[in-house]
C-alpha positions in Angstrom: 20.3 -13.1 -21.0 19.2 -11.5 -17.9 15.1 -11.0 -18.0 13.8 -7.2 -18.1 12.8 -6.3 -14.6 8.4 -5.0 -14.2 9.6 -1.9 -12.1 6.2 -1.5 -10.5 6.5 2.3 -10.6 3.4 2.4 -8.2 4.7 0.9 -5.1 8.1 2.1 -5.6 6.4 5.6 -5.1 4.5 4.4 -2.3 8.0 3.3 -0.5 10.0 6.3 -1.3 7.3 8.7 0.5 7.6 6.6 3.4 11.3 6.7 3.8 12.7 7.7 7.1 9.1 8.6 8.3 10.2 6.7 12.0 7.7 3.7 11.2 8.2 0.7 10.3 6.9 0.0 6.9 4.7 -3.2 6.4 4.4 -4.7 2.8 1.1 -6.8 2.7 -0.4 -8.8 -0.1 -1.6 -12.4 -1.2 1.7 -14.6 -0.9 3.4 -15.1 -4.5 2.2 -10.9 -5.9 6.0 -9.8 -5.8 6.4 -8.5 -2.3 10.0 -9.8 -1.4 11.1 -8.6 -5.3 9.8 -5.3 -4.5 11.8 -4.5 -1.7 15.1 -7.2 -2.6 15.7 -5.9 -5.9 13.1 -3.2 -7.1 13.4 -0.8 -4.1 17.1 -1.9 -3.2 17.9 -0.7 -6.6 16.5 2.7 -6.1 18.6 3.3 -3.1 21.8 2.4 -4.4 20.8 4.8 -7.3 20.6 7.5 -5.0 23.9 7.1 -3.7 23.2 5.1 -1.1 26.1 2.4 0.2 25.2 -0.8 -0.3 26.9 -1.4 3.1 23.9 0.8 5.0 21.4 -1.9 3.0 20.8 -4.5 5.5 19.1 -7.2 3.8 17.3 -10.4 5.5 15.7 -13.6 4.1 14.6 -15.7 7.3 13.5 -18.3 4.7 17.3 -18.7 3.5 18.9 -21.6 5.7 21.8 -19.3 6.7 19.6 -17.2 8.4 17.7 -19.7 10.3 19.6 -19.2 13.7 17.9 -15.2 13.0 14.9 -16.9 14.1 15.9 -16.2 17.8 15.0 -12.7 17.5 17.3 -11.9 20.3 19.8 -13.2 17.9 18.2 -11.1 14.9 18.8 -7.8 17.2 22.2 -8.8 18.1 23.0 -8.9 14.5 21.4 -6.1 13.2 23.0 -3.9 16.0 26.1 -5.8 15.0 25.9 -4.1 11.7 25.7 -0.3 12.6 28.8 0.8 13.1 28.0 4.2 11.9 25.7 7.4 12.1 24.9 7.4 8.6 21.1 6.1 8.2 20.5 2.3 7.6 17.8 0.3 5.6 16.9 -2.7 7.1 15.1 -5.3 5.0 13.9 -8.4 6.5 11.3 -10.6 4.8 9.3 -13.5 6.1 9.0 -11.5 9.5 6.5 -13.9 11.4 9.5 -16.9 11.0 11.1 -15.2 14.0 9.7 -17.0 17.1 8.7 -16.1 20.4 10.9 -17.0 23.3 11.0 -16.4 27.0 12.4 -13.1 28.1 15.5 -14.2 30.2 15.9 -11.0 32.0 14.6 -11.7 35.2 15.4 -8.1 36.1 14.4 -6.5 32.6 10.9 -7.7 32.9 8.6 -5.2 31.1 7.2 -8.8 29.0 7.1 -12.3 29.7 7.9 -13.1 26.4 10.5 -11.8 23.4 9.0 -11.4 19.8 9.6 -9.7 16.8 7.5 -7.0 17.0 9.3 -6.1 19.8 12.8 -6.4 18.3 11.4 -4.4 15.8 9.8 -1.9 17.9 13.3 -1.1 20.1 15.0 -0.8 16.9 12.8 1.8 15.9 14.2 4.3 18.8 17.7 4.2 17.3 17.8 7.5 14.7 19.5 6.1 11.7 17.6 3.0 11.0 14.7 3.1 8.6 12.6 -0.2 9.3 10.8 -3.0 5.7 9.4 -5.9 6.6 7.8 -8.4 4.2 5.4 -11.5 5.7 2.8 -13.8 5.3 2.3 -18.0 5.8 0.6 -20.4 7.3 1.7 -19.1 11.0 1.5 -15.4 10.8 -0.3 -13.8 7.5 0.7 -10.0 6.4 -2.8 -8.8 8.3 -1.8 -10.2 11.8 2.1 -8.0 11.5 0.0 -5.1 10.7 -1.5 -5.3 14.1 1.6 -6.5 16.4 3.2 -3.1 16.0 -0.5 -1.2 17.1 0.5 1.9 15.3 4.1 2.4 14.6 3.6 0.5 11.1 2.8 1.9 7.7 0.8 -0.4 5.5 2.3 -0.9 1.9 -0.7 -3.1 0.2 0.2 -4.4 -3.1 -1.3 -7.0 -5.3 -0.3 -9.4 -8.5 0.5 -7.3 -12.0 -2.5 -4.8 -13.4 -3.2 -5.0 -16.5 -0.3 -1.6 -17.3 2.4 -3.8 -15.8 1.1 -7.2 -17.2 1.1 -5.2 -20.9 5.3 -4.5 -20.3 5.9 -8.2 -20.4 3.3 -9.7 -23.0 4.4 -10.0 -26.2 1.2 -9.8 -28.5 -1.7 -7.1 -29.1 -3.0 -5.8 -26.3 -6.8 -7.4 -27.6 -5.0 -10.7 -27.0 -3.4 -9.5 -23.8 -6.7 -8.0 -22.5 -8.6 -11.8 -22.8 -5.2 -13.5 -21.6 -5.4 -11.2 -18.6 -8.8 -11.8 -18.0 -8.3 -15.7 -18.0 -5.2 -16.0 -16.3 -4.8 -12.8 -13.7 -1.2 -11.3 -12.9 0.7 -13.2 -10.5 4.5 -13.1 -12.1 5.1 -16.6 -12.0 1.6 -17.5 -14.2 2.7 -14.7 -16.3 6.0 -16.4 -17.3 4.5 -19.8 -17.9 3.9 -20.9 -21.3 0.3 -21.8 -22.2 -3.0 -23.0 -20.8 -1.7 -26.1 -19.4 1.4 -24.8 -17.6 -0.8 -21.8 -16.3 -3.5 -23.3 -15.2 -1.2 -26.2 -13.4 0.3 -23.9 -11.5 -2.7 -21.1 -10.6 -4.2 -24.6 -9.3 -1.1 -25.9 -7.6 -0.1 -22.5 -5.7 -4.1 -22.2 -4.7 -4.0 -25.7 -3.3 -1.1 -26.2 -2.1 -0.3 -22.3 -0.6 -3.2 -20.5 -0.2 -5.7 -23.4 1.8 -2.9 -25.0 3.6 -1.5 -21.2 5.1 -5.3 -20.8 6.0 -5.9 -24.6 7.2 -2.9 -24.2 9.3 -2.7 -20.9 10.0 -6.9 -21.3 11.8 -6.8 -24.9 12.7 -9.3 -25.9 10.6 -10.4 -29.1 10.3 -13.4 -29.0 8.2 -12.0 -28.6 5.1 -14.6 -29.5 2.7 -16.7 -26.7 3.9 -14.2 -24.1 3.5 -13.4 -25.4 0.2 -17.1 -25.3 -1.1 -17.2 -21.8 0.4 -14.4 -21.1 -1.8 -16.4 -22.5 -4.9 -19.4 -20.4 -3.8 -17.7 -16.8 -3.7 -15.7 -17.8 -6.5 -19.2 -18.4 -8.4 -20.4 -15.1 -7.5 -18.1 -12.5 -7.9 -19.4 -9.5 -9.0 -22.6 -10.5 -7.2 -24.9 -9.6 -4.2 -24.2 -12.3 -1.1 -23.8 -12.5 2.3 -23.5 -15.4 4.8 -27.2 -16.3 4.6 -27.3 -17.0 1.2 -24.1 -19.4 1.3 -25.9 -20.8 3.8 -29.4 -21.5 1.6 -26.6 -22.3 -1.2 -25.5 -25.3 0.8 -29.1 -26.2 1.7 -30.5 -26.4 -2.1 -27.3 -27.7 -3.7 -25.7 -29.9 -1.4 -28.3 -30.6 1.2 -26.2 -29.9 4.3 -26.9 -27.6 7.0 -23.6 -24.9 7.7 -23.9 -22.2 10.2 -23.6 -18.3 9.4 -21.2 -18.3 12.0 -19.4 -21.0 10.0 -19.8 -19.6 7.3 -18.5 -15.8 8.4 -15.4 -17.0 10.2 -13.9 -19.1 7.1 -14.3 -15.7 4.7 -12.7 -13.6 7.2 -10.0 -16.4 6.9 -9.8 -15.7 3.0 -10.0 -12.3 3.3 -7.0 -12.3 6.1 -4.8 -14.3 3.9 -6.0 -11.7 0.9 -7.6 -13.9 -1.1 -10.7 -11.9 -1.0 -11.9 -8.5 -0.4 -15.3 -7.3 0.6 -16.9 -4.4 -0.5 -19.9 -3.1 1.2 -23.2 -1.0 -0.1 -23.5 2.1 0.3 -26.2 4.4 0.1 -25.2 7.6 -2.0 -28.3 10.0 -0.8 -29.1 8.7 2.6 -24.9 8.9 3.3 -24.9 5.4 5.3 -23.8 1.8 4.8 -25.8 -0.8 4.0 -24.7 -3.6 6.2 -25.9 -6.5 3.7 -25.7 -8.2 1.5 -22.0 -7.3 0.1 -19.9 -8.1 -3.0 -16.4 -10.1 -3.0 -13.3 -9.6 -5.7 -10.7 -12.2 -6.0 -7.0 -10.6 -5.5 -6.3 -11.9 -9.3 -8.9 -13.5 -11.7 -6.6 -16.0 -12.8 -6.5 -17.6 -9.4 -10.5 -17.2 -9.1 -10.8 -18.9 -12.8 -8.7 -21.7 -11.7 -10.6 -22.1 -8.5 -13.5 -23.0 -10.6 -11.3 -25.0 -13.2 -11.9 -22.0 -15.8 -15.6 -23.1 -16.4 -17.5 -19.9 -14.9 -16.0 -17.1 -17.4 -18.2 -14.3 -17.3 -16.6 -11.3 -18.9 -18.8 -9.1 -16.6 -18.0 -9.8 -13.8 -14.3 -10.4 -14.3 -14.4 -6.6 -15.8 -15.7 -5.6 -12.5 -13.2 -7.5 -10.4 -9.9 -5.7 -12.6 -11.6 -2.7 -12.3 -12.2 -2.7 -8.5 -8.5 -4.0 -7.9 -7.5 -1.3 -10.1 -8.9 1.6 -8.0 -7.4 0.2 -5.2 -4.4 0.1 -6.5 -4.4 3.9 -7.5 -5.3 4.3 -3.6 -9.1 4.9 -3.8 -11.6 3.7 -1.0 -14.2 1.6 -3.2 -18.0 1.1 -1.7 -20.6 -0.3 -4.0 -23.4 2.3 -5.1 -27.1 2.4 -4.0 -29.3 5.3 -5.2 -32.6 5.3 -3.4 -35.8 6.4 -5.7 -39.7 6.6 -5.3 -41.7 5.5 -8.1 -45.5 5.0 -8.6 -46.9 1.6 -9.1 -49.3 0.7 -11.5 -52.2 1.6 -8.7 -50.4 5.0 -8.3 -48.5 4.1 -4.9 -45.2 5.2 -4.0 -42.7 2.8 -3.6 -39.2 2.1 -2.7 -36.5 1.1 -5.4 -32.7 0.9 -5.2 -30.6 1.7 -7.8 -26.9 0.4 -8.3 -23.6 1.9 -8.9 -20.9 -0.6 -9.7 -18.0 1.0 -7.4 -18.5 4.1 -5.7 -14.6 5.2 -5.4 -13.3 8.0 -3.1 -10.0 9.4 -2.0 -9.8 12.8 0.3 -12.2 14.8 -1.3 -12.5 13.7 -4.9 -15.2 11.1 -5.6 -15.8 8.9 -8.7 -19.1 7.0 -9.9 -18.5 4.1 -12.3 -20.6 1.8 -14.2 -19.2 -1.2 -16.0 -21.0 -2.4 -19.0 -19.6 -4.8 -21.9 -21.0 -2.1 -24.2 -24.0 0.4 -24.0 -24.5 0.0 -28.4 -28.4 -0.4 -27.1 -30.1 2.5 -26.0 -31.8 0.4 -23.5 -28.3 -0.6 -22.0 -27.1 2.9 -21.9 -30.3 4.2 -20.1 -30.1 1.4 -17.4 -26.4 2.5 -16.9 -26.9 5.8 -16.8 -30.3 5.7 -14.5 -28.7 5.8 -11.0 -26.6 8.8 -12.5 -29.6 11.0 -13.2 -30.9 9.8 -9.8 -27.9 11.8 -8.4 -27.9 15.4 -7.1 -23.9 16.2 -7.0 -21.4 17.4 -9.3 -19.0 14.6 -8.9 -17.3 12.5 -11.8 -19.6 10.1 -13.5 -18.1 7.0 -15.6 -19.2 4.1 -17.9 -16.1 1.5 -18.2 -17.1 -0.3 -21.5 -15.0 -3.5 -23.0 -12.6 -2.5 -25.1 -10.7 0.6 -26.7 -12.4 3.0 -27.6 -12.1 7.1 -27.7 -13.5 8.6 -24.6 -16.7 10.8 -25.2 -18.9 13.2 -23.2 -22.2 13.5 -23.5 -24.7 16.3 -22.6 -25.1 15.2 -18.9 -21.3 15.6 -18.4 -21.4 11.5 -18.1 -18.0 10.1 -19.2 -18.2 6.7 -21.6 -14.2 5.6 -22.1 -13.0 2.1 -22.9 -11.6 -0.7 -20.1 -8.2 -0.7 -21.8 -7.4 2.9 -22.2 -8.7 3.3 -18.2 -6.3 0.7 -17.3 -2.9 1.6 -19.4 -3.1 5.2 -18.9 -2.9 5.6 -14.9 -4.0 9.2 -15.2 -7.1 8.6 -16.8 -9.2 9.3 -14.2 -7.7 12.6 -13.8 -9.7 14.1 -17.7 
């Protein structure tokens, strides 16, 4: 019996307003999130729905051994200019990009580069008029981040990440109270979804972080110290949802495992995590005075399954893993996401002023709309819901303000106009942020 395909209606959309826009469009993400199914099968299908000839699809796996001489990518142009033999527009799919390899240009007389890449295979074949350009790419020699740059403008980013909670909901079999925890635990990468129980899941969120993720990094930045980037690892992992910065991995490593790492160190292995997507920063920013704050920052994990494995599912704070689905969420549904600060003068004891910074859990924006959210396991105390709602009453604009609480529960209003609506019905209803 053939499986039931996640359509992944989101990035599907996201493809067909890009179609035929004379870019070339780049589909980034942590390796193993569905980025080769999304074009191969999900977005193939679309086009050949539409009417188009499966003939003017032009499909590529570099990874597939009978591709391998496509490597040469004078050979890959050769063969893709082999294959239009009409007017009529052409897709051309080609994933694992960064497998083609440099070579020396051997046109002595043609010598506008001493070397032939992809980029720039790509790049000629984006002057013909009937070719609409997908590529698909990360490993250990080339992540998705560094494609982005080699075409220095002509591409369009296509960012997607493992299953949300909406999509993970159309496979699980089960009440979505169960699903909730089991999504919490074990994140949304499809193959983890389609293992049965703890042991096969955790096996392989462990194997693919082990054996995939570090080694594409290792490789990928010749590094040698290993340890140390794998400790760093544990560290972010350990405070997700939390205030850090390089400085405090650093006192980390002084207090718990009396060594000395440098910031430098220390900054150069998490911009290797967040290249490979492992990670994504999110900086402070401060609501009333309209400025960043440079530091200290937050970290998500791309899936909480992956981060819970990381620390052998020991560290499960339901917190903090709320706040990491709903900040992958937002950006998902295309939102810029800063975390909150709302500046405040209050009078000591002595009757002084003094300076006090409130936070707002994700500050999300797109064009001109804007969205304050809080997450809270539950504001049931009246002390909870006032420390919640604090920063709000601190602010002096009419944008949307939101409390994500655990559960489902029916969204109310209350007599400030602040919104209180429940994690699940946030996440399976992808207009909810439109009420």
């Amino acid at each position: 019996m053939k499986k039931a395909m996640i359509k992944r209606p989101v990035y599907l959309e996201k493809l067909i307003l890009r179609m035929n826009n004379g870019l070339v469009k780049i589909i980034t993400g942590v390796r193993r999130c569905g980025k080769s199914f999304l074009l191969f099968n999900i977005f193939n299908d679309y086009l050949v729905s539409t009417g188009v000839d499966e003939r003017h699809i032009i499909k590529i796996s570099l990874e597939e051994t009978e591709n391998f001489l496509l490597h040469n990518p004078l050979k890959l142009s050769e063969y893709i200019k082999s294959l239009l033999i009409d007017k009529k527009t052409y897709y051309i799919f080609i994933d694992e990009i960064q497998l083609v390899q440099n070579i020396k240009n051997p046109d002595q007389a043609l010598r506008e580069t001493d070397e032939i890449t992809f980029h720039s295979v790509i790049n000629g074949l984006l002057k013909k008029n009937n070719v609409d350009i997908y590529v698909t790419g990360s490993n250990s020699k080339m992540l998705s981040s560094d494609i982005m740059t080699e075409f220095r403008g002509r591409g369009d980013e296509v960012r997607i990440y493992p299953l949300n909670f909406k999509e993970f909901m159309e496979t699980y079999k089960g009440d979505v109270y169960d699903g909730w925890q089991e999504f919490l635990e074990y994140g949304g990468l499809p193959l983890c979804i389609l293992s049965k129980g703890h042991e096969a899941k955790s096996m392989y969120l462990k194997n693919i972080f082990e054996g995939t993720y570090i080694k594409d990094v290792v490789e990928r930045n010749n590094i040698r110290d290993t340890d140390t980037l794998e400790d760093i690892i544990n560290i972010v992992a350990s405070s997700v949802g939390s205030l850090t910065n390089p400085l405090k991995i650093q006192n980390t490593f002084k207090s718990s495992k009396h060594e000395t790492v440098s910031v430098n160190t220390i900054k150069s292995y998490i911009n290797d995590l967040e290249n490979a997507f492992l990670i994504e920063g999110v900086n402070r920013y401060n609501v009333k005075g309209r400025k960043y704050i440079s530091t200290p920052l937050k970290y998500y994990f791309a899936d909480t399954g992956l981060r819970n494995a990381r620390l052998n599912f020991r560290q499960f704070e339901e917190t903090h893993l709320m706040e990491n689905i709903i900040y992958t969420e937002l950006k998902i549904r295309g939102y810029d996401v800063d975390v909150g600060v709302v500046e405040i003068n209050e009078k000591n004891e002595k009757g002084s002023g003094i300076k006090k910074q409130l936070e707002i859990d994700f500050v999300a924006n797109k064009a001109e709309k804007r969205i304050y959210i809080q997450s809270a396991l539950s504001i049931d105390d009246s002390e909870k819901e006032i420390i919640e709602k604090r920063p709000f009453k601190n602010l002096d604009d009419s944008f949307k303000k939101l409390i994500l609480v655990k559960g489902k529960q029916k969204t109310h209003t209350d007599e400030k106009g602040y919104i209180t609506m429940g994690i699940i019905d946030f996440l399976l209803d992808e207009n909810s942020l439109d009420r």
